[in-house]
N, C-alpha and C positions, 0 to 999 in steps of 0.2 A: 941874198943880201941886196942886191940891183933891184927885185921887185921891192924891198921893205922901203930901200932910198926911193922909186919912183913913185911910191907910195906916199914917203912921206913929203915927196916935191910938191907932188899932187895935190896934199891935203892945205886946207887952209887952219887959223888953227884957231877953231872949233872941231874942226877932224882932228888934228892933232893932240889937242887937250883929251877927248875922249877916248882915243886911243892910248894917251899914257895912262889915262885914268885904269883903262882897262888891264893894261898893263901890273899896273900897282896891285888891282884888286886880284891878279892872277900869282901874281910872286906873295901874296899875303895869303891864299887860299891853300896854297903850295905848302907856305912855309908852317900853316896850322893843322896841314893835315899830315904832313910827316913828324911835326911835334907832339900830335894829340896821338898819332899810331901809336909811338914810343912811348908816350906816358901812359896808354889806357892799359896795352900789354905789361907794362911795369907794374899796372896796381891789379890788375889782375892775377900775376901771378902770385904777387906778395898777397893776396885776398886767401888764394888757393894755397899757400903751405902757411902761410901764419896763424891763420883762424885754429884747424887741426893741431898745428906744432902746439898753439897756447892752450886747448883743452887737453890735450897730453901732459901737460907740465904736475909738476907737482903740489904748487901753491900759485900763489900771485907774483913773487917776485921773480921766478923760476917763469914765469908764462910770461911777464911782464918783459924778462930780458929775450925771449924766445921773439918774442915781436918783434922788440928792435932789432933784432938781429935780419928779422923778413921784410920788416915793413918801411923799403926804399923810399915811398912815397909820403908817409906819415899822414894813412886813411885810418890805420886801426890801433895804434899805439895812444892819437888824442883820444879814442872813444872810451880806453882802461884805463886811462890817467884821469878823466873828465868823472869815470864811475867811480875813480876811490878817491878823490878830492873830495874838501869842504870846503860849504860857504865863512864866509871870515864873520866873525860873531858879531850882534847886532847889525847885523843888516836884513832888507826885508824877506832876500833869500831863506833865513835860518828862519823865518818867521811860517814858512809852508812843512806840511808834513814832510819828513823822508825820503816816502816813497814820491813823493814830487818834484823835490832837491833835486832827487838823480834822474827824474823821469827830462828835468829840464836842461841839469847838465848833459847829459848824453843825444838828447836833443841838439841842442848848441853845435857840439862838436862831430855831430854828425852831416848838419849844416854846414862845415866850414870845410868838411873831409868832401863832401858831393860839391860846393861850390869851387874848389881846385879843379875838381876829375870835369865839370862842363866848362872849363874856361874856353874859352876862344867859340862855341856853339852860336853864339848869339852871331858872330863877324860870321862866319861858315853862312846860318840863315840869312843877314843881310846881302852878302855876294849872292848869293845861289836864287835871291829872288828879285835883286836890282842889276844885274850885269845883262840881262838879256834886255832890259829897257835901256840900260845905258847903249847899248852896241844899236839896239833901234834908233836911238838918237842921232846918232853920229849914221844909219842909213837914212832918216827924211831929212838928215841936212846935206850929207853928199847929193843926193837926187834934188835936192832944192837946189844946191850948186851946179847940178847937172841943167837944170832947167834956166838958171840965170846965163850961162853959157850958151843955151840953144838961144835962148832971146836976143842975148848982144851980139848973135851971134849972123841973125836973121833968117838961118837953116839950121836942117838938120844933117849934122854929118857923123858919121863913124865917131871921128877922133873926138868930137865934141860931149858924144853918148859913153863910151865906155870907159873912159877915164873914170871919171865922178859915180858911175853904174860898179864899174867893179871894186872903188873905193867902199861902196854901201856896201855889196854883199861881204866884204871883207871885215868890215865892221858889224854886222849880224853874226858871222861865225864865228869870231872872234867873241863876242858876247854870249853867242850858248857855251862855247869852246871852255870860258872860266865859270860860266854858272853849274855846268853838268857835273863836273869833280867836286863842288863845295856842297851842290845837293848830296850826291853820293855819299861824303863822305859825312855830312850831315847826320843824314840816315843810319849809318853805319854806328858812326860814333855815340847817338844817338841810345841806339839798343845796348850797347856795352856799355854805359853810362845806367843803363836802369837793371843790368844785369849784377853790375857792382854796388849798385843801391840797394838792390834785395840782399846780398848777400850781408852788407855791412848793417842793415835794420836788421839781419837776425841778430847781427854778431852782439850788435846793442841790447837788444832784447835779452840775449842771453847774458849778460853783462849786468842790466839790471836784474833779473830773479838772482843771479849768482850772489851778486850784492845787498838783496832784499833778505837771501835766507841765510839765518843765523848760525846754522849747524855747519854750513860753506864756510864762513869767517873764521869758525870755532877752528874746523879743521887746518883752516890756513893757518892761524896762527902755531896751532900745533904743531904742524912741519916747518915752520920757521924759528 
């Protein structure tokens, strides 16, 4: 704590500004990577027993409550409600074949299911590739401070150098320190985002032919 205060006596504040900055962007990068853990393992699980539970099922409403029952996150519940919806009459929707009605609905709500599971990706990329230039900032302005001190100062001495010297390197590490976790976790997040993408375009897929073929409906209603 005595380094952070001499640190922050030290700074003037342009140092200080870029270090809360850095700050912020560090407790925001934090806070999106243990939110996004918890939600990606959420839909993924609900991916891995719901999908199965709902092909097991008996009919559609048997499959349809099977879902709700798995799907915490409601990634795969819109894409069976979206396939057995209609467009409201007279609109230009009713106006396409069918098979395009639901090729569009399921489309839609497959968009809206993938734009949940990457929320927060876009802030992750902006830290992970602006925090190591901001922490640069804040080291050519400490060494700029460093240098306006040696001038006014009209030598060079120890206490004049390492002040404003060790302010910069604290502010470069500090700068990879929050970019390297929001890359990582980027990356990460990343691959399980396209891992649940594939699985949920099958589920759609299979969703449409389920709905496309007639002797499936025929059946469903049979058992209902």
């Amino acid at each position: 704590m005595a380094g952070l205060e001499a640190f922050w006596n030290r700074s003037d504040g342009v140092g200080r500004a870029v270090a809360l900055l850095l700050l912020a962007m560090s407790v925001t990068a934090w806070a999106l990577i243990l939110w996004k853990a918890w939600l990606l393992r959420r839909a993924g699980a609900d991916i891995a027993r719901g999908v199965p539970a709902f092909w097991d099922a008996a009919g559609l409403e048997e499959g349809r409550a099977r879902l709700a029952a798995n799907d915490r996150e409601q990634v795969l519940l819109p894409l069976l409600d979206a396939a057995a919806a209609g467009a409201a009459e007279g609109t230009l929707a009713t106006q396409a074949h069918r098979a395009s009605q639901l090729t569009r609905r399921l489309r839609d709500a497959l968009h809206r299911g993938l734009a949940h599971l990457q929320t927060g990706q876009v802030v992750l990329a902006s830290i992970g590739s602006t925090a190591p230039f901001v922490g640069l900032l804040g080291t050519v302005w400490s060494i700029y401070h460093a240098l306006v001190g040696i001038g006014a100062a009209g030598t060079i001495t120890i206490d004049k150098v390492s002040g404003p010297i060790g302010e910069a390197l604290v502010l470069t590490a500090a700068g990879i320190a929050v970019a390297v976790p929001a890359v990582l976790a980027f990356n990460v997040f990343g691959k399980r985002v396209a891992a649940c993408e594939a699985e949920l375009e099958g589920f759609a897929h299979d969703l449409r032919e389920l709905m496309m073929e007639p002797a499936g409906v025929g059946d469903d209603k049979g058992a209902s």
